[in-house]
C-alpha positions in Angstrom: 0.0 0.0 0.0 1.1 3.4 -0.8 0.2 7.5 -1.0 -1.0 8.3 -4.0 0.9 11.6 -4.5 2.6 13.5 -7.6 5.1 15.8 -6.9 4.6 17.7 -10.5 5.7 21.5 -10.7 7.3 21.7 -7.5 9.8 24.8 -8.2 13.3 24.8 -7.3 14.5 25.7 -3.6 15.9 29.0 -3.6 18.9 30.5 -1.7 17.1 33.6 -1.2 14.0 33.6 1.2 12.3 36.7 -0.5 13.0 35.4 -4.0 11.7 31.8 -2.9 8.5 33.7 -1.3 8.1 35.4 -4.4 7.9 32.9 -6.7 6.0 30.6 -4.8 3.6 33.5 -4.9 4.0 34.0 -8.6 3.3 30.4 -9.0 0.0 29.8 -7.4 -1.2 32.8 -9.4 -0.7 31.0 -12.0 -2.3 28.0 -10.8 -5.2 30.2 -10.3 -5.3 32.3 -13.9 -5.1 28.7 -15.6 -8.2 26.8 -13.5 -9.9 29.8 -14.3 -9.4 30.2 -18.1 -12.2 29.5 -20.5 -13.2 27.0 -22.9 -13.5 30.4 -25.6 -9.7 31.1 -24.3 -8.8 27.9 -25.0 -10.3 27.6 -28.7 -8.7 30.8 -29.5 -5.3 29.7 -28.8 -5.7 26.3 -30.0 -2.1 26.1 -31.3 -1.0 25.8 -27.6 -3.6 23.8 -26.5 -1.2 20.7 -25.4 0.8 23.2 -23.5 -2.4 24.3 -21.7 -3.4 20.7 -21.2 0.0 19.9 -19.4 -0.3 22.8 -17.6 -3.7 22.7 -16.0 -3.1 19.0 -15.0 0.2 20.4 -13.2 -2.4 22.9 -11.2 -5.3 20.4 -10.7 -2.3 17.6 -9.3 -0.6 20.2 -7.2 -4.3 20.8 -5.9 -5.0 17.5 -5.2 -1.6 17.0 -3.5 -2.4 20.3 -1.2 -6.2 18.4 -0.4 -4.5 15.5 0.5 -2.2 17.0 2.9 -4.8 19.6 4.4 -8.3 19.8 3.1 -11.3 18.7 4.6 -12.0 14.7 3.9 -14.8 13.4 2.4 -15.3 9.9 2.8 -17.4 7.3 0.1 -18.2 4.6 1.8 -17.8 1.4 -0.3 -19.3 -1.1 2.2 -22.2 -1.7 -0.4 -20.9 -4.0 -3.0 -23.1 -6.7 -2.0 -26.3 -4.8 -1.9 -25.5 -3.9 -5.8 -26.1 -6.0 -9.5 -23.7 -5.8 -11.5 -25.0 -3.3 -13.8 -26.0 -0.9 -10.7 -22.4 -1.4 -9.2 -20.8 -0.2 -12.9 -23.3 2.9 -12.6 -22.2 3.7 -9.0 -18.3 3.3 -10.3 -19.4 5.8 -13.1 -20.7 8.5 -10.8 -17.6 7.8 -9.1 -15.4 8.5 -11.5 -17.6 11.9 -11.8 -17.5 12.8 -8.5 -14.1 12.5 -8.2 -13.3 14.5 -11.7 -15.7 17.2 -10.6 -13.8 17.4 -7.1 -10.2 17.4 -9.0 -11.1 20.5 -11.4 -12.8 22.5 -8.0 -11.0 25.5 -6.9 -10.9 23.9 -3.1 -11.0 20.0 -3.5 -12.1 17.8 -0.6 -9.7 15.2 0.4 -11.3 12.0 -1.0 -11.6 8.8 1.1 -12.7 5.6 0.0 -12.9 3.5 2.8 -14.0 -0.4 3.5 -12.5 -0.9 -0.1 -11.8 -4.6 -0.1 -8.8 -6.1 -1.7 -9.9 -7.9 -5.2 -13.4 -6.9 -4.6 -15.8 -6.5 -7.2 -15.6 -2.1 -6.4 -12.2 -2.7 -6.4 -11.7 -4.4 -9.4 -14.2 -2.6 -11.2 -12.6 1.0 -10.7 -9.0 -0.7 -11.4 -10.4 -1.8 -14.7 -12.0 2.3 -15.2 -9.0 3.8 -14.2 -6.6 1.9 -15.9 -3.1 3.0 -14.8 -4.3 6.3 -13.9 -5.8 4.3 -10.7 -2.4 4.4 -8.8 -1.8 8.0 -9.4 -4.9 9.5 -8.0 -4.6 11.9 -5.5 -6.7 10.2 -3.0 -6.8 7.6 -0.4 -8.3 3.9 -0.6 -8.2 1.6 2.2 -9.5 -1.1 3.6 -10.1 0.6 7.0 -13.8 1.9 8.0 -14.2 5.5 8.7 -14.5 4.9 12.1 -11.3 3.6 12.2 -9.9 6.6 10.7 -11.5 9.1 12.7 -13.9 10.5 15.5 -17.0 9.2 15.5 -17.9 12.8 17.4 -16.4 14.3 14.1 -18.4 12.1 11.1 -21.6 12.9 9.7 -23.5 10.3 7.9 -25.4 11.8 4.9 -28.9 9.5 3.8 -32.0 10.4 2.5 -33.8 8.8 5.3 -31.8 10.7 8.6 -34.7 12.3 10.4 -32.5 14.8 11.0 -32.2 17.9 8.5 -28.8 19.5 7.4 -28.9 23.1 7.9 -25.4 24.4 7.6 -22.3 22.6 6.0 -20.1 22.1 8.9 -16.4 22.8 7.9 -14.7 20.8 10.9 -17.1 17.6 10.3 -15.9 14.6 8.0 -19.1 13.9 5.5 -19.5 10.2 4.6 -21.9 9.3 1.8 -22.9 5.6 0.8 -21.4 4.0 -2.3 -24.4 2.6 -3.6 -27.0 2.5 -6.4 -30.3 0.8 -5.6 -32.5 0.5 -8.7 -35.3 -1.6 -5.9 -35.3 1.9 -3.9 -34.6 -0.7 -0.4 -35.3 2.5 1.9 -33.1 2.7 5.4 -30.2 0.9 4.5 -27.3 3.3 4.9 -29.1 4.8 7.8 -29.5 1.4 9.3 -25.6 1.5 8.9 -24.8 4.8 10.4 -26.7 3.5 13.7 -25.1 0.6 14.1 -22.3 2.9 13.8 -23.9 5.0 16.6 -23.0 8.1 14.1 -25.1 11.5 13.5 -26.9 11.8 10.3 -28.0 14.3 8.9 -30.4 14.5 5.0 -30.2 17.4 2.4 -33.0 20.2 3.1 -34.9 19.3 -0.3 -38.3 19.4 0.6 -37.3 23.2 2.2 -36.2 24.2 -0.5 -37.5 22.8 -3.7 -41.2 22.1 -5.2 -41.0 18.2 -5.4 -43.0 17.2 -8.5 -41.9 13.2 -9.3 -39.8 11.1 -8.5 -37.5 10.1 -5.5 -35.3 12.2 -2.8 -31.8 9.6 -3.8 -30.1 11.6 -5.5 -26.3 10.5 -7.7 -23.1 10.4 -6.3 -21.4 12.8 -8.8 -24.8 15.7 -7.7 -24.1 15.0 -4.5 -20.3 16.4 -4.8 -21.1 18.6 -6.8 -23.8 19.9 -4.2 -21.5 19.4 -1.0 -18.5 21.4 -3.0 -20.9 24.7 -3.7 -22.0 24.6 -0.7 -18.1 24.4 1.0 -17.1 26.9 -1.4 -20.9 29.8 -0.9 -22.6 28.4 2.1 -25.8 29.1 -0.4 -28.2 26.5 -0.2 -29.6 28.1 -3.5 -26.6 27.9 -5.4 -25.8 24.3 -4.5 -29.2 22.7 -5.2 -28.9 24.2 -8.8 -27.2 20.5 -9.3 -30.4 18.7 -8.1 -32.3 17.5 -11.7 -35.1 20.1 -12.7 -37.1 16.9 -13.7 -37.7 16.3 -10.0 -39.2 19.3 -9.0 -40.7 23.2 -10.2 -39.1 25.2 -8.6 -37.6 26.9 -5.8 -39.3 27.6 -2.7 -39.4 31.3 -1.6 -36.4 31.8 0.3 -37.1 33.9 3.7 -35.4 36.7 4.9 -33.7 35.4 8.1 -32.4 32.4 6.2 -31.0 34.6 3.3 -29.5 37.0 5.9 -27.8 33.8 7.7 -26.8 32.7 4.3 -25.1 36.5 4.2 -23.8 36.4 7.4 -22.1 33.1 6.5 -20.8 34.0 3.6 -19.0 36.7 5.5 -18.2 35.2 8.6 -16.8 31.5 6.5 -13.6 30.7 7.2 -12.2 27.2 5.9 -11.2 24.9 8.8 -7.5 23.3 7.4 -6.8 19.8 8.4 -3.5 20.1 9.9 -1.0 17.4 8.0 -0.6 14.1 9.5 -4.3 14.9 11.7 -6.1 12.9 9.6 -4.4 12.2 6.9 -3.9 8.3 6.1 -2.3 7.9 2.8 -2.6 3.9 2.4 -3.5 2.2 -1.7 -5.5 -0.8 -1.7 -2.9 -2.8 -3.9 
């Protein structure tokens, strides 16, 4: 078992502090100006476009290496294998593989865990055979371990459409763990079933606050989860993050009051990010 780490654009150590400050500082805005460039930008100067390419995976590794090292984990728990068909556990590697694109190209990436990952299991296999040899260089962490293992139990939330409890605010010191499944059957209570087992808090996404349900179901993908959990990490907007729920499943938004869109203000001002301290949480093990 190893770290999955790349060590790509480190700069060279400089004799002189100031200089080394300053291009460490010159670096990372350029980091910045290249996640931020556009797909017009792009197409425009399309005779460099390989260059761009090389250089935007060198700013969306060194990312990944900083999440790794000190950004909030996020933990998929793969403990589900057996509850899954074939054909539902290749859709729940495919919104993995989403999930975690969607978290490598975000400006503040989560550090990904995926945990009770058994050796040679059929989730293990499966996203070995996806990933092809890109599998060992991802900059996240797959173990065998359980979360609880890993960390607090005080610390871990456990997200599930059937918690009785409602999240209100995304909690930037709490470790998020969401279950690795696809259930085609809709078996209600299963990860929830888990979490108390588990003797963990759980907590479900405010939809029904929100939104105007029309059809359909409250289980929402593993890739629109992300995305929803990054928005709201990076705006505290419940607004902006449920924009990533499928307009098929409902009309609308619900009128937004003003004491929660003041909180929502007052959040936005008052939001610092929590940093994981390296080596506090960090456990950088491969399932081989």
């Amino acid at each position: 078992m190893k770290p999955s780490v790349q060590e790509e654009g480190v700069p060279p150590v400089s004799s002189n502090k100031d200089e080394d400050t300053q291009a460490a500082t010159r670096e990372l805005i350029e980091m910045w100006r290249l996640l931020e460039t556009t797909e017009e930008d792009k197409q425009q100067n399309f005779p460099f476009l390989r260059v761009w390419d090389r250089r935007i995976n060198t700013a969306m590794n060194w990312k990944g290496a900083q999440a790794m090292q000190f950004g909030q984990p996020l933990v998929f728990d793969m403990d589900f294998d057996n509850y899954m068909k074939p054909k539902e556990l290749q859709n729940a590697v495919s919104q993995l593989l989403e999930s975690e694109g969607w978290n490598r190209r975000n400006v503040d990436p989560f550090h990904i865990y995926f945990c009770n990952l058994k050796i040679d299991g059929t989730y293990q296999r499966e996203l070995v055979k996806r990933y092809g040899e890109k599998w060992d260089k991802l900059l996240l962490t797959a173990t065998e371990k359980s979360h609880v293992d890993l960390f607090p139990k005080d610390n871990i939330i456990y997200l599930t459409a059937d918690s009785p409890n409602v999240m209100t605010t995304f909690k930037h010191d709490r470790i998020y763990v969401i279950g690795s499944f696809v259930d085609k059957n809709m078996q209600p209570g299963i990860s929830l079933a888990k979490a108390k087992r588990l003797k963990l808090a759980t907590e479900c996404l405010p939809l029904d606050k929100y939104l105007q349900w029309d059809i359909g179901t409250k289980n929402l993908t593993l890739d629109q989860m992300m995305r929803i959990l990054l928005c709201l990490k990076n705006t505290g907007s419940w607004e902006e993050a449920l924009k990533f729920v499928p307009k098929r499943k409902h009309t609308g938004y619900l009128e937004i009051s003003q004491h929660s869109q003041a909180f929502v203000n007052r959040l936005k001002k008052a939001k610092s990010f929590n940093s994981f301290p390296k080596g506090s949480y960090v456990h950088k093990e491969k399932v081989a």
